[in-house]
mmJSON file of the N, C-alpha and C atoms, coordinates in Angstrom:
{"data_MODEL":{"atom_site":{
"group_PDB":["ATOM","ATOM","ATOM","ATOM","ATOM","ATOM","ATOM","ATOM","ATOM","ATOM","ATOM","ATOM","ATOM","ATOM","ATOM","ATOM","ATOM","ATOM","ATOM","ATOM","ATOM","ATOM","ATOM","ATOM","ATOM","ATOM","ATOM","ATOM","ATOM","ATOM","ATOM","ATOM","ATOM","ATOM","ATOM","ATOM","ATOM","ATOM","ATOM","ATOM","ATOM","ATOM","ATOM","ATOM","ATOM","ATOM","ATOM","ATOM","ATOM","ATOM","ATOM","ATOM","ATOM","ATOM","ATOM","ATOM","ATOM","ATOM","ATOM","ATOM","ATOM","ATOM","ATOM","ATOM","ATOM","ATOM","ATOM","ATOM","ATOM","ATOM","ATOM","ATOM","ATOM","ATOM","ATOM","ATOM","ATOM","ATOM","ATOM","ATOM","ATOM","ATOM","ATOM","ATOM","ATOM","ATOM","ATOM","ATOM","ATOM","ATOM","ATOM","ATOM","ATOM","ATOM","ATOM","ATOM","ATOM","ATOM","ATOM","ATOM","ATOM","ATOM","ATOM","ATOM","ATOM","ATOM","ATOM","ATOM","ATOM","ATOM","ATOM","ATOM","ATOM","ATOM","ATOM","ATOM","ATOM","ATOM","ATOM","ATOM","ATOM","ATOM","ATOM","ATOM","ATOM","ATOM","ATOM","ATOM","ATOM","ATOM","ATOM","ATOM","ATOM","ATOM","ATOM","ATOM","ATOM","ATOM","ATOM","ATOM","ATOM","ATOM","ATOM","ATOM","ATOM","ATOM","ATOM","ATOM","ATOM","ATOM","ATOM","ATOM","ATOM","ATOM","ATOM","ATOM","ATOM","ATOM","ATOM","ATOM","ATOM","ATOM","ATOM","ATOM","ATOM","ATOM","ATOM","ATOM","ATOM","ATOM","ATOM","ATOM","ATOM","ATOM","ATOM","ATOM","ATOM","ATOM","ATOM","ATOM","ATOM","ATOM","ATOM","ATOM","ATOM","ATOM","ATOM","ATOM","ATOM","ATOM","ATOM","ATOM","ATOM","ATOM","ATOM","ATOM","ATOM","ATOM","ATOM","ATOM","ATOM","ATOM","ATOM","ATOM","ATOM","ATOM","ATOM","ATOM","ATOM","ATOM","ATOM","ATOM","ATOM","ATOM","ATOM","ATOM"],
"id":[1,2,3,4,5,6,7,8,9,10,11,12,13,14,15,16,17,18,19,20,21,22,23,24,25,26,27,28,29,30,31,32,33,34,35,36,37,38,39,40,41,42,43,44,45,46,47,48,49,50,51,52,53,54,55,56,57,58,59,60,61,62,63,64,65,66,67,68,69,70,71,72,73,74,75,76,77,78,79,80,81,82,83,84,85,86,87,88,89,90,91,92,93,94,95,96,97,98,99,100,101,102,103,104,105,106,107,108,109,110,111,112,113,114,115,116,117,118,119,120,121,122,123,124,125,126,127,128,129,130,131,132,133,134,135,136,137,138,139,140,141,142,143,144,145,146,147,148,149,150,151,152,153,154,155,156,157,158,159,160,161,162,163,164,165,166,167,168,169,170,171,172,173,174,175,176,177,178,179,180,181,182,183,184,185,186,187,188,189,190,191,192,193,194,195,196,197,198,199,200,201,202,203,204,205,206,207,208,209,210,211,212,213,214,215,216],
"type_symbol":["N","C","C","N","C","C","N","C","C","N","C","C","N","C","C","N","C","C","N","C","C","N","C","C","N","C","C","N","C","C","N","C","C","N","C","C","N","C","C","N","C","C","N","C","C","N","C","C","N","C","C","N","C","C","N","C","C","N","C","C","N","C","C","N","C","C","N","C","C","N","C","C","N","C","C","N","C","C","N","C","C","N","C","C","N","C","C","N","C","C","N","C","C","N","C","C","N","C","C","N","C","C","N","C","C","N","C","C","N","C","C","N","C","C","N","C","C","N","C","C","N","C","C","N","C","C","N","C","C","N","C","C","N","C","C","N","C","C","N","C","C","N","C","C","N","C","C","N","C","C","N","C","C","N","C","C","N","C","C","N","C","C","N","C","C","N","C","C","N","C","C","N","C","C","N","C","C","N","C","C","N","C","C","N","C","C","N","C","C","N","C","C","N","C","C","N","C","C","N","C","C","N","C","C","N","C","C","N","C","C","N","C","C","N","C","C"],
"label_atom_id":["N","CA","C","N","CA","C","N","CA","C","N","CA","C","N","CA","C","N","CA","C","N","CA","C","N","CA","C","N","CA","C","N","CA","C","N","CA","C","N","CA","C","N","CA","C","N","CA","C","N","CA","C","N","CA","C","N","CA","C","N","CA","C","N","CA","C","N","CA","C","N","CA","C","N","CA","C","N","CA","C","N","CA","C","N","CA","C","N","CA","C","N","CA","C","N","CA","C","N","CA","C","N","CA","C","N","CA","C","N","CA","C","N","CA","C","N","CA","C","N","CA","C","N","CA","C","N","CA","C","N","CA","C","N","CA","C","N","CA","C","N","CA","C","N","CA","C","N","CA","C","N","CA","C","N","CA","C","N","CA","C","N","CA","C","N","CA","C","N","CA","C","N","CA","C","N","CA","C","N","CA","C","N","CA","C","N","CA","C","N","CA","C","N","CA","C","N","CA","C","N","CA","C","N","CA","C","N","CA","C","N","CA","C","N","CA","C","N","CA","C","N","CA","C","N","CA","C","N","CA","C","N","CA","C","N","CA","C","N","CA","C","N","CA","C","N","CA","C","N","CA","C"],
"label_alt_id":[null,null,null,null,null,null,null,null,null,null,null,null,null,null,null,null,null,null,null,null,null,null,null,null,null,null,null,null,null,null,null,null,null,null,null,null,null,null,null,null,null,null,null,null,null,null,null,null,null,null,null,null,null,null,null,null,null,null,null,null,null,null,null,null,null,null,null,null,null,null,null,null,null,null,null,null,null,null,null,null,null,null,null,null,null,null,null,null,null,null,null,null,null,null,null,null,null,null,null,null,null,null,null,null,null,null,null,null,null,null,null,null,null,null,null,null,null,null,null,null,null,null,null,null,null,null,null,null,null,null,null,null,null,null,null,null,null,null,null,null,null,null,null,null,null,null,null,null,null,null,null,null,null,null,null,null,null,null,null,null,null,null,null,null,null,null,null,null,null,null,null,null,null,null,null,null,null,null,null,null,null,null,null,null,null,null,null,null,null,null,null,null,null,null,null,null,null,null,null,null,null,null,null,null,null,null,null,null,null,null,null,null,null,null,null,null],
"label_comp_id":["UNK","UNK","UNK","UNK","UNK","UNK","UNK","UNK","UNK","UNK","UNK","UNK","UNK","UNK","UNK","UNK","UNK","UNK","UNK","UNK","UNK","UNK","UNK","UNK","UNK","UNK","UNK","UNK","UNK","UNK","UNK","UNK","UNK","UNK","UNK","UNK","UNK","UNK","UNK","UNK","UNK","UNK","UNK","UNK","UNK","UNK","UNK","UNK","UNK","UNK","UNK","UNK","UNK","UNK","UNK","UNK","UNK","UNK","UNK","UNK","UNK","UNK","UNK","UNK","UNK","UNK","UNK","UNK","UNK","UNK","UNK","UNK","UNK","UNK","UNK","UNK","UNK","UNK","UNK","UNK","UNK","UNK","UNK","UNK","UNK","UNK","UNK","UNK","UNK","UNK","UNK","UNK","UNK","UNK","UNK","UNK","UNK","UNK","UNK","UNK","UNK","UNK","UNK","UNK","UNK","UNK","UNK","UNK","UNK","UNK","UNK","UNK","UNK","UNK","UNK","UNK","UNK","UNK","UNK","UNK","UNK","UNK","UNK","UNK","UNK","UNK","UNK","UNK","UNK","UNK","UNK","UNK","UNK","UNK","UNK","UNK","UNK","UNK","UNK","UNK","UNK","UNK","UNK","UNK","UNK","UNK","UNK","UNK","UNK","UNK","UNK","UNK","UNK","UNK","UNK","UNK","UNK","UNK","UNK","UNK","UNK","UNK","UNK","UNK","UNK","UNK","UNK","UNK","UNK","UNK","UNK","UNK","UNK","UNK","UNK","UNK","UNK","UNK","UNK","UNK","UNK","UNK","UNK","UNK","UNK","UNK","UNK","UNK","UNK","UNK","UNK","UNK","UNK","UNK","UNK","UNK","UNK","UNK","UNK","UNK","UNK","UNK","UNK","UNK","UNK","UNK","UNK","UNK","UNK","UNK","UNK","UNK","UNK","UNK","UNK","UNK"],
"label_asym_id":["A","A","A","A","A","A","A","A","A","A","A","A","A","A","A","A","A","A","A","A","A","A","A","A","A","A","A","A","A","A","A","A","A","A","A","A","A","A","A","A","A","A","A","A","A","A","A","A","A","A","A","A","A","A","A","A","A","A","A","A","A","A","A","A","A","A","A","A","A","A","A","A","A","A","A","A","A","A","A","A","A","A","A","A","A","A","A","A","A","A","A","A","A","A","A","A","A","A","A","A","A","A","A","A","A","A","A","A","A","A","A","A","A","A","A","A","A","A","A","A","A","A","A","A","A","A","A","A","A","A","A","A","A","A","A","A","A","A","A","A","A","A","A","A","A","A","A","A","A","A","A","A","A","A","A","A","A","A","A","A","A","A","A","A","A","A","A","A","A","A","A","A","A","A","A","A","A","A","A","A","A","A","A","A","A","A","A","A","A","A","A","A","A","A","A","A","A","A","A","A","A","A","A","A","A","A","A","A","A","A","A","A","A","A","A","A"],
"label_entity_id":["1","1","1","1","1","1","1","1","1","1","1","1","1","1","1","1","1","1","1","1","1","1","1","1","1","1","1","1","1","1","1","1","1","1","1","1","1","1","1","1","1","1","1","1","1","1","1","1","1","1","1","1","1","1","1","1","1","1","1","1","1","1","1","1","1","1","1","1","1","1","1","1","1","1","1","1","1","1","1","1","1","1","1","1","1","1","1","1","1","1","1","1","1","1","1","1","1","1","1","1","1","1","1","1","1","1","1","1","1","1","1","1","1","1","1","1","1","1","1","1","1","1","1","1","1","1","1","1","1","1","1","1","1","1","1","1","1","1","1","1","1","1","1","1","1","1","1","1","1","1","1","1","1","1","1","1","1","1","1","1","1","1","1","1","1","1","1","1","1","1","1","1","1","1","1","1","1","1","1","1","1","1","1","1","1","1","1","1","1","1","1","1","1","1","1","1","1","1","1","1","1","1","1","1","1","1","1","1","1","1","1","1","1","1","1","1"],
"label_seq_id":[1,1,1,2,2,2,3,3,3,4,4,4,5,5,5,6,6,6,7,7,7,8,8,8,9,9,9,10,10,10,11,11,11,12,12,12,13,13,13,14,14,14,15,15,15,16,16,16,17,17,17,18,18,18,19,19,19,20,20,20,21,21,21,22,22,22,23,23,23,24,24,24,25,25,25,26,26,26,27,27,27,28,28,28,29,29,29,30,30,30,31,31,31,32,32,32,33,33,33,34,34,34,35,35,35,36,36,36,37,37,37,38,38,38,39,39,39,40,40,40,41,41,41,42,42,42,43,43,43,44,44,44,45,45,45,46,46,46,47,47,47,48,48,48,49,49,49,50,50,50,51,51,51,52,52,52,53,53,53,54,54,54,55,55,55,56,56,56,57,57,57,58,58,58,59,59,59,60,60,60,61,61,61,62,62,62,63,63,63,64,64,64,65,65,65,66,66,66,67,67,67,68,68,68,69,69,69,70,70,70,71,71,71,72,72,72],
"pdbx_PDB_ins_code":[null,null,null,null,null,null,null,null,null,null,null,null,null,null,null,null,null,null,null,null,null,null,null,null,null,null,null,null,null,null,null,null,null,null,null,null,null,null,null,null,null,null,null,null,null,null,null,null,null,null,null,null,null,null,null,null,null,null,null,null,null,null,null,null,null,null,null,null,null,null,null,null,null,null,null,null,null,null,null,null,null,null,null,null,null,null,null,null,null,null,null,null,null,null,null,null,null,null,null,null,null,null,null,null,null,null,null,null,null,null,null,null,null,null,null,null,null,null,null,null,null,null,null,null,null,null,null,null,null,null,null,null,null,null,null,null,null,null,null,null,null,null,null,null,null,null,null,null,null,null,null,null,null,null,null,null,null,null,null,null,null,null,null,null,null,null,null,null,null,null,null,null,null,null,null,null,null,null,null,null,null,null,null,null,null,null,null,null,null,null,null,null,null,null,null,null,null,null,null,null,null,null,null,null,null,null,null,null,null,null,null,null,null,null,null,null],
"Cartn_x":[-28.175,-28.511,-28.56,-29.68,-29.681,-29.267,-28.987,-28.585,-29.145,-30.023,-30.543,-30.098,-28.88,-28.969,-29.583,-29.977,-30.738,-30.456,-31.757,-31.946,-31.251,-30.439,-29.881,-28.459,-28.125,-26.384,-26.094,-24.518,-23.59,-22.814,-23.303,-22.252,-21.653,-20.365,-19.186,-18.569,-18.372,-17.605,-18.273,-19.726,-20.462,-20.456,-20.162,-20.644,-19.696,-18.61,-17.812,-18.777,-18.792,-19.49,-21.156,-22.024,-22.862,-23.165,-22.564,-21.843,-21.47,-20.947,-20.027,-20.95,-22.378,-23.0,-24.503,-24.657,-25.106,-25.026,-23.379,-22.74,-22.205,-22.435,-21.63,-20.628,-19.966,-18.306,-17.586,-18.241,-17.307,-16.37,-15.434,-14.363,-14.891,-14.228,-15.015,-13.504,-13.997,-13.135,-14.147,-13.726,-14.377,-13.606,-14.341,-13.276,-14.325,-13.535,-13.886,-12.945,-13.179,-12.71,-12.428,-12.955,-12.29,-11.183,-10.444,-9.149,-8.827,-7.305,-7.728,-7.779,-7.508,-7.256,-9.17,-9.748,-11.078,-11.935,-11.219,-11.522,-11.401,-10.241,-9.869,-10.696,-10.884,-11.907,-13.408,-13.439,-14.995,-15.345,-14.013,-14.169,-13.764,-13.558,-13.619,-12.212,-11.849,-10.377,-10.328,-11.202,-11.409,-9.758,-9.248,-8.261,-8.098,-8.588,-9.022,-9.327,-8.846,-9.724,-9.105,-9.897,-8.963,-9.675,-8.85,-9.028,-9.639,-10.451,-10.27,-9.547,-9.136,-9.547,-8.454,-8.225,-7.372,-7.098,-5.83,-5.738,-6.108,-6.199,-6.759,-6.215,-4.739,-3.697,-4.412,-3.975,-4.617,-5.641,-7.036,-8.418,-7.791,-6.716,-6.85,-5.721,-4.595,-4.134,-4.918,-5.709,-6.272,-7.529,-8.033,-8.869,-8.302,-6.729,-5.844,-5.873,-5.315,-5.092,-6.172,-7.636,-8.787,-8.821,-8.294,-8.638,-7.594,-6.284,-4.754,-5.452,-5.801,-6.182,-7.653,-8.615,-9.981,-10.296,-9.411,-10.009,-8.912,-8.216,-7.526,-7.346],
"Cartn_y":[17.495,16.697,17.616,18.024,18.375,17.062,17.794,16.955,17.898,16.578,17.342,16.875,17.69,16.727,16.804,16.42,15.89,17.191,17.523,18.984,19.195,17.883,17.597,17.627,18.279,18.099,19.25,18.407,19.072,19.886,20.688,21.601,20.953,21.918,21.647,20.326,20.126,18.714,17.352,17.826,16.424,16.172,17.264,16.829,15.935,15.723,14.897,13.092,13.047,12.226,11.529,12.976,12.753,12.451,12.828,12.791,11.415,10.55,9.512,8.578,8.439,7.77,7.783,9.591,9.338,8.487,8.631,8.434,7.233,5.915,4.641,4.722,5.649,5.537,6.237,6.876,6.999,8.196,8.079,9.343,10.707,11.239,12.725,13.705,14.964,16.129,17.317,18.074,19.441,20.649,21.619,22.617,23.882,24.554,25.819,27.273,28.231,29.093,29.538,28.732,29.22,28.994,29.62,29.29,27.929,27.014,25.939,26.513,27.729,27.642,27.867,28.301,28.292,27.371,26.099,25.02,24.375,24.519,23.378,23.935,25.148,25.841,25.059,25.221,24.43,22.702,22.483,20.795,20.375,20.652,20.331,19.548,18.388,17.866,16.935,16.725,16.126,15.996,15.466,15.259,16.305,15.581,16.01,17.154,18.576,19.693,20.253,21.267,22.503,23.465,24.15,25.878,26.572,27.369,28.459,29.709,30.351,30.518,29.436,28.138,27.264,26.905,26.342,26.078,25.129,25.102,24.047,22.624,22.636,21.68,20.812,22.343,21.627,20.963,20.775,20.244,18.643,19.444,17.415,17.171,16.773,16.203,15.766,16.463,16.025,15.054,14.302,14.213,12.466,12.833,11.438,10.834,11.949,10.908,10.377,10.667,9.983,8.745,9.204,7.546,6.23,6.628,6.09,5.637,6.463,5.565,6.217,5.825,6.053,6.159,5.243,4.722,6.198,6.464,7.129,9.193],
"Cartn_z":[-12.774,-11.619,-10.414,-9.707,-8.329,-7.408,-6.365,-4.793,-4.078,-3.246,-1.64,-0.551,0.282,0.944,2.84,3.63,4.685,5.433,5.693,6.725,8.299,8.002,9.634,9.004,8.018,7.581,8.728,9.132,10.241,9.043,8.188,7.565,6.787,6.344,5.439,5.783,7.096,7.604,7.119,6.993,6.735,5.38,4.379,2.939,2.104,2.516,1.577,2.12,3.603,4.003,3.39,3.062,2.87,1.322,0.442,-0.645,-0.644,-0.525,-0.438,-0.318,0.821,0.586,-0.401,-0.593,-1.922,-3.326,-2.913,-4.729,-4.504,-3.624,-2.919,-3.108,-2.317,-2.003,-3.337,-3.905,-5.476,-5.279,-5.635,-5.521,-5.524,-4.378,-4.264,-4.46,-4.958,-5.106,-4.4,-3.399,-3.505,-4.029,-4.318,-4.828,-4.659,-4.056,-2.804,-3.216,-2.509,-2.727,-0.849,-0.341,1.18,1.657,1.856,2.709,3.618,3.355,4.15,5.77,6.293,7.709,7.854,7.435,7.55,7.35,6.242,5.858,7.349,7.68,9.319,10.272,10.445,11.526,11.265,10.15,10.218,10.523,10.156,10.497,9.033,7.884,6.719,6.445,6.61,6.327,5.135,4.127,3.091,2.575,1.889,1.337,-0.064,-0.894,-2.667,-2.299,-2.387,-2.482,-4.162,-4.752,-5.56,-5.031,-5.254,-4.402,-5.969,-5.644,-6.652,-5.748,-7.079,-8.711,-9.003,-10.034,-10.458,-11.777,-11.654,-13.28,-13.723,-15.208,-15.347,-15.11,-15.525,-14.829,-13.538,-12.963,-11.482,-11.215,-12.034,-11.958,-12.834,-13.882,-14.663,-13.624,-12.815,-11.439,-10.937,-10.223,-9.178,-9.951,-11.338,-11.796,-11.625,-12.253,-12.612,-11.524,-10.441,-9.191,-8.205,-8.775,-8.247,-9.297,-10.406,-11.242,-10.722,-10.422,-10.024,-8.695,-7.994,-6.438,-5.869,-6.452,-6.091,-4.279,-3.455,-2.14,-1.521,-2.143,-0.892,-0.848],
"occupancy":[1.0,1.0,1.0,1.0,1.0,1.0,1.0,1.0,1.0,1.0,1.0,1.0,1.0,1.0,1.0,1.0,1.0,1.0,1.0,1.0,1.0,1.0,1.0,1.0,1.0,1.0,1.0,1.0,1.0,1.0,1.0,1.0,1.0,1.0,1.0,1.0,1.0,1.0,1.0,1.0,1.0,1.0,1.0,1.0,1.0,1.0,1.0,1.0,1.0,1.0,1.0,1.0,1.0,1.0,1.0,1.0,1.0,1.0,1.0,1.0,1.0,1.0,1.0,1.0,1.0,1.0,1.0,1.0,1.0,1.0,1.0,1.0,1.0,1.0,1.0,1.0,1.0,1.0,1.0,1.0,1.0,1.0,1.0,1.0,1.0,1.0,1.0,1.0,1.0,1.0,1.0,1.0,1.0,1.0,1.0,1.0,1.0,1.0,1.0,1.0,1.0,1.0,1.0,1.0,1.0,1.0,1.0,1.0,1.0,1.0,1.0,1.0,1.0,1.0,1.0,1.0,1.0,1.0,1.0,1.0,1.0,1.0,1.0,1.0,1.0,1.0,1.0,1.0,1.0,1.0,1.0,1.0,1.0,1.0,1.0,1.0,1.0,1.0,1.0,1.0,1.0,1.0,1.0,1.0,1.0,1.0,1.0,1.0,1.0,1.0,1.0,1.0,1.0,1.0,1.0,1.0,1.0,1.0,1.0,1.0,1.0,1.0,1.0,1.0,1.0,1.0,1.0,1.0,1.0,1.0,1.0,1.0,1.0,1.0,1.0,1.0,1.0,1.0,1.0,1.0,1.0,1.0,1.0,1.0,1.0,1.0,1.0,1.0,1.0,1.0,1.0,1.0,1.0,1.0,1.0,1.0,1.0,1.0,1.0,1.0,1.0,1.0,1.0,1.0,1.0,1.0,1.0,1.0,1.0,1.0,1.0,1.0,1.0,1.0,1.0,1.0],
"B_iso_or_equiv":[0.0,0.0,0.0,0.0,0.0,0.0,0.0,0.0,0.0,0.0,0.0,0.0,0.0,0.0,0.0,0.0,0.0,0.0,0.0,0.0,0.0,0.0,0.0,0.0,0.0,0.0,0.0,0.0,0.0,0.0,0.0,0.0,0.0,0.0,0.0,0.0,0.0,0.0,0.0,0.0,0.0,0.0,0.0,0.0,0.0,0.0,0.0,0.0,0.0,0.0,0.0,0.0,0.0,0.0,0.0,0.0,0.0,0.0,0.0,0.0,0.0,0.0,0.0,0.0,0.0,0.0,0.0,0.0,0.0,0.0,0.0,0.0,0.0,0.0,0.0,0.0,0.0,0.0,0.0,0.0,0.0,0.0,0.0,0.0,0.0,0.0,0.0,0.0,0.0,0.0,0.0,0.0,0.0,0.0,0.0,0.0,0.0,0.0,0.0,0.0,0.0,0.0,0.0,0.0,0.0,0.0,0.0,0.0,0.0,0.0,0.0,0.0,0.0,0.0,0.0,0.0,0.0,0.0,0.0,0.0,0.0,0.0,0.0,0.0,0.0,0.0,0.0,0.0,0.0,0.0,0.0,0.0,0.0,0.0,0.0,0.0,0.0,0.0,0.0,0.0,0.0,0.0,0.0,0.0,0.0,0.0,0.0,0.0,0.0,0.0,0.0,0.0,0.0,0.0,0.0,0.0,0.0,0.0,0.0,0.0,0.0,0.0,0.0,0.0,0.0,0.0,0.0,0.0,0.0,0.0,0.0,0.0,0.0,0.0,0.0,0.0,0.0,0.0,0.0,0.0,0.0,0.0,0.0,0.0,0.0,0.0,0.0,0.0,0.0,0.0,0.0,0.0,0.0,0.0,0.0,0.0,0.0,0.0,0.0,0.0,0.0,0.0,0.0,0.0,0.0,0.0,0.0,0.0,0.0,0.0,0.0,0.0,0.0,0.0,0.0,0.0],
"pdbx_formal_charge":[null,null,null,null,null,null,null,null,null,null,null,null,null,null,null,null,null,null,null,null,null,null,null,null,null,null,null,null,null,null,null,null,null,null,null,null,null,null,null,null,null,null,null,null,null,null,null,null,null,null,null,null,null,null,null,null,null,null,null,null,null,null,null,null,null,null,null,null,null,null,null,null,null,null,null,null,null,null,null,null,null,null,null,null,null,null,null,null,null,null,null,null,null,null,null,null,null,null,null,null,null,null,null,null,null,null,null,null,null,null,null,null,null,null,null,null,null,null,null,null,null,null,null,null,null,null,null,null,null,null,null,null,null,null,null,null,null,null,null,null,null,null,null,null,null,null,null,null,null,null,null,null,null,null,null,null,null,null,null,null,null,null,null,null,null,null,null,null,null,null,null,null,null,null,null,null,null,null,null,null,null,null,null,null,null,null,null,null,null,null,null,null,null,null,null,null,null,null,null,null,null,null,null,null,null,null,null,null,null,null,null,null,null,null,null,null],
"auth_seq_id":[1,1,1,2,2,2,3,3,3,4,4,4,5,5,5,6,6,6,7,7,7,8,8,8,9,9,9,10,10,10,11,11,11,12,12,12,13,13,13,14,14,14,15,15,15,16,16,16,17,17,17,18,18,18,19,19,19,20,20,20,21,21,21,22,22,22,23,23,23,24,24,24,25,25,25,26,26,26,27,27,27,28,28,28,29,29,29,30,30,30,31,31,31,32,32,32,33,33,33,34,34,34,35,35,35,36,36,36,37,37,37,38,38,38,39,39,39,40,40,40,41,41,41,42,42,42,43,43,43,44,44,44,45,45,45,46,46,46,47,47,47,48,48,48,49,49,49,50,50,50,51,51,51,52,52,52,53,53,53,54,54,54,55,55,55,56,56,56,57,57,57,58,58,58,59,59,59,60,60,60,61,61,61,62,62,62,63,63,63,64,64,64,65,65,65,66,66,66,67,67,67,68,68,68,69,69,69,70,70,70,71,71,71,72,72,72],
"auth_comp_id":["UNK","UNK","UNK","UNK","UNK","UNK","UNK","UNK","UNK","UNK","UNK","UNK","UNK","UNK","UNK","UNK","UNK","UNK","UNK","UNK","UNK","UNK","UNK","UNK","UNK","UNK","UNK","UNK","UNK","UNK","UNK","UNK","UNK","UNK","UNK","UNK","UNK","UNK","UNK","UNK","UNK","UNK","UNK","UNK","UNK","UNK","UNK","UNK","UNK","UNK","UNK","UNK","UNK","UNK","UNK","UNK","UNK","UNK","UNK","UNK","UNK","UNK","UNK","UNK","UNK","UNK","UNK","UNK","UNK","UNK","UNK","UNK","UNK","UNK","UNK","UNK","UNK","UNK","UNK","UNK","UNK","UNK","UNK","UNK","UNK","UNK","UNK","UNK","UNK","UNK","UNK","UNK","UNK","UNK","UNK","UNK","UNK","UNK","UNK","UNK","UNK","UNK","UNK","UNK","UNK","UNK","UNK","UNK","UNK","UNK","UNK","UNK","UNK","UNK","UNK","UNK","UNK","UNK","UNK","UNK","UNK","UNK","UNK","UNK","UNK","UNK","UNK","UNK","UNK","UNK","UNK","UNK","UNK","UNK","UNK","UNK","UNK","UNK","UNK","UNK","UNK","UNK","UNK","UNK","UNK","UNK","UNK","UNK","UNK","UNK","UNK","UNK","UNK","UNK","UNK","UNK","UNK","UNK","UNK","UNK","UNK","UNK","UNK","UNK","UNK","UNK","UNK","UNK","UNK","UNK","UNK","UNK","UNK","UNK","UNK","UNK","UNK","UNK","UNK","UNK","UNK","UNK","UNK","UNK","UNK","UNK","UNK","UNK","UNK","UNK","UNK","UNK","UNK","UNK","UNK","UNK","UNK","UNK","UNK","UNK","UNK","UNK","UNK","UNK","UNK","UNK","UNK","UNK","UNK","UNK","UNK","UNK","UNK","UNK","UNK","UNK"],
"auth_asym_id":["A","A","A","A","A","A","A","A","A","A","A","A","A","A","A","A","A","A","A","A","A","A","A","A","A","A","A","A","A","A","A","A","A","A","A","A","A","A","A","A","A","A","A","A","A","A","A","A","A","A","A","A","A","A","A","A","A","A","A","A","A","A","A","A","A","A","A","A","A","A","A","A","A","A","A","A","A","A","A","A","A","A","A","A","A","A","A","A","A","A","A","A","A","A","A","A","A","A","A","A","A","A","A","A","A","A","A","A","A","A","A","A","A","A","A","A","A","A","A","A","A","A","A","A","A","A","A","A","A","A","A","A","A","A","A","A","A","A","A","A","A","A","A","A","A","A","A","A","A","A","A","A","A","A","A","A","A","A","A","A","A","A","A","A","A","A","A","A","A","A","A","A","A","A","A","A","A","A","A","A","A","A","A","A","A","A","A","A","A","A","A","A","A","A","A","A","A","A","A","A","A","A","A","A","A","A","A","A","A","A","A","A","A","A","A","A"],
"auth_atom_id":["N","CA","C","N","CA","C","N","CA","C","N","CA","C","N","CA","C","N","CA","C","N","CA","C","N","CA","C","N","CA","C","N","CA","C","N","CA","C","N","CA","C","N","CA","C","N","CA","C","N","CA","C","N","CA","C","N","CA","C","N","CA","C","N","CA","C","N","CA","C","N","CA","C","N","CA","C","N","CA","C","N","CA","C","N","CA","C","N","CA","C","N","CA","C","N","CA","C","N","CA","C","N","CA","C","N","CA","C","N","CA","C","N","CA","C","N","CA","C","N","CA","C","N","CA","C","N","CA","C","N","CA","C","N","CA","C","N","CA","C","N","CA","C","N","CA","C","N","CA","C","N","CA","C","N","CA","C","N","CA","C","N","CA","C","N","CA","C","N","CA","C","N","CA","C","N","CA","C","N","CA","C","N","CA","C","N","CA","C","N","CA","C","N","CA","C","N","CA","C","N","CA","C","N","CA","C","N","CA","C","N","CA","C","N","CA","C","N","CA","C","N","CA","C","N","CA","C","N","CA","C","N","CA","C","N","CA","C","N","CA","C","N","CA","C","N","CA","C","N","CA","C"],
"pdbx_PDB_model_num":[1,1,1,1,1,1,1,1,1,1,1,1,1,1,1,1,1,1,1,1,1,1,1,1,1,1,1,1,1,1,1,1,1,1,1,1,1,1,1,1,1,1,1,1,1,1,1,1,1,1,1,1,1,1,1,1,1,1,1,1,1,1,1,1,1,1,1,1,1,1,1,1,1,1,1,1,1,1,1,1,1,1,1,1,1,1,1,1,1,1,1,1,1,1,1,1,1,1,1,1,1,1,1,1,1,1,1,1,1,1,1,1,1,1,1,1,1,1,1,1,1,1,1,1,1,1,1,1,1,1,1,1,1,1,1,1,1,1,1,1,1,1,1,1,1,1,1,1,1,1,1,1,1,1,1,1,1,1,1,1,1,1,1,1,1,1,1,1,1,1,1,1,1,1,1,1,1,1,1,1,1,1,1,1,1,1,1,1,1,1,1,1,1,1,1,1,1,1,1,1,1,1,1,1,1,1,1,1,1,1,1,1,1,1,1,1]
}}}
């Protein structure tokens, strides 16, 4: 599946946003390799992140706790 998304995206800050109404609201995870203080510099405060490089642990957590509480 490609995603395009709108030539007017405000960046990193907008994509969990823009994302969200692609996918109607469906649970989002990003997973990055940037630092969160660079993450906050850009505007990026998404909740759900995994960092790389990660374990795998860490990808099924964060997988459960989008199924356990989707909205938050």
């Amino acid at each position: 599946m490609s995603i395009r998304l709108s030539t007017g995206s405000a960046g990193p800050a907008q994509l969990p946003a823009e994302l969200g109404e692609i996918f109607d609201g469906a649970p989002l995870a990003l997973m990055t390799g940037v630092p969160p203080r660079r993450r906050a510099a850009l505007g990026v405060t998404h909740q759900r992140v995994v960092e790389k490089p990660f374990e795998l642990e860490a990808l099924i957590a964060t997988v459960h706790s989008m199924i356990a509480a989707p909205g938050s």
